[in-house]
N, C-alpha and C positions, 0 to 999 in steps of 0.2 A: 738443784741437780736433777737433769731426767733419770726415769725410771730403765734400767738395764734392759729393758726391750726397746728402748727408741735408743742407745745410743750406736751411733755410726761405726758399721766395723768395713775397713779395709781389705779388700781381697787380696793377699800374698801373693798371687799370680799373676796378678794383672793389675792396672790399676784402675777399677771400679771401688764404688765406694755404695756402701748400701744402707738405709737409717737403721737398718734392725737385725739382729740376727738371723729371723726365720728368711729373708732378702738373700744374705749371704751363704744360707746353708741349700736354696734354693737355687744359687749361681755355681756352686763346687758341684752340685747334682748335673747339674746340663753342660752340656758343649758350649767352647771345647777343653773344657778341665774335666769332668767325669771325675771327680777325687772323692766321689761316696759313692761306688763301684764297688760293687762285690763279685765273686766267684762263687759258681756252680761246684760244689765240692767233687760231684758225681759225674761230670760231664771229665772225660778227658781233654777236651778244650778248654783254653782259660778264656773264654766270652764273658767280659764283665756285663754284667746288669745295672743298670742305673742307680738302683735304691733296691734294699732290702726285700721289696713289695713285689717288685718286677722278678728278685728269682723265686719267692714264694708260688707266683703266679707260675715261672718254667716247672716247677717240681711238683706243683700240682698235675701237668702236664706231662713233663718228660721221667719224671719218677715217686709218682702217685704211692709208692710202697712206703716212700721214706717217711713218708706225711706221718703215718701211726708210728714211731717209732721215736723221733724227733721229741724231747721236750717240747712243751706248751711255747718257750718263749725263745725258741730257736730262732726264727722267723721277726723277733721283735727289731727294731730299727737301734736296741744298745748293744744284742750280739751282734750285728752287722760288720761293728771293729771288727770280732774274730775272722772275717768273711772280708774283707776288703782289700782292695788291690792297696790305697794308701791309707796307710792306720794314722799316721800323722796326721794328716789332712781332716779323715775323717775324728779323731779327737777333739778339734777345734770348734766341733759345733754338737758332738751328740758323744754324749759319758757314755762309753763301753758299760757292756754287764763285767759283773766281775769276776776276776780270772776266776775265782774258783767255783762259781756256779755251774749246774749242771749245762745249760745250753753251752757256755764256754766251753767246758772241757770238751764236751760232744761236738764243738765245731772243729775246735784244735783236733782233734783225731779224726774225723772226715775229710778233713782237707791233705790231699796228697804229701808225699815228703818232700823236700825241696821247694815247695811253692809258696813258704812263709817268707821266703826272701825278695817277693815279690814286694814294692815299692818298700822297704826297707835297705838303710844301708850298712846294720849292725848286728840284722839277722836273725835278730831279738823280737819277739812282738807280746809285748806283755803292754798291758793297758797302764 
């Protein structure tokens, strides 16, 4: 049997096939699936960002206040679920922090009302 890093996972989307997970979670991140796309909580646009990294870098930039404020692990690639346009998607390859951590609730309450129904279709977004 191979080791759970080489074996071959299939893209839902399309039909690529990749030998390894970090492959596949590498292909949901880019065009044109973008399905590990997060939201700017602060921006009243919904601009997703690519990955986790990319809105750390806008909020560095566009709201430099929120930086000291934010939990240590706001910004980490498991809150991201909280932060994502597809939580399903993004599940598939990176384990949510858990609901009831402090970066989670702090993201759940930053993010506008009505925009957790963003790529959800139950409106629910619990990890």
């Amino acid at each position: 049997m191979r080791p759970a890093s080489t074996v071959e996972v299939k893209c839902h989307l399309c039909t690529e096939v990749f030998a390894n997970m970090r492959s596949f979670k590498n292909h949901l991140a880019a065009s044109p699936h973008l399905r590990l796309a997060v939201m700017c909580p602060w921006c009243p646009e919904e601009r997703p960002y690519r990955r986790i990294v990319d809105l750390k870098d806008h909020t560095k930039i566009a709201h430099r206040s929120k930086l000291d404020v934010m939990p240590p692990a706001f910004f980490s690639e498991n809150n991201g679920f909280w932060l994502s346009f597809y939580p399903a998607d993004y599940t598939r390859v990176i384990k949510p922090s858990s609901e009831a951590s402090e970066e989670a609730i702090k993201a759940r309450r930053e993010i506008p009302p009505g925009v957790w129904m963003i790529g959800r279709t139950d409106g629910n977004r619990t990890a």
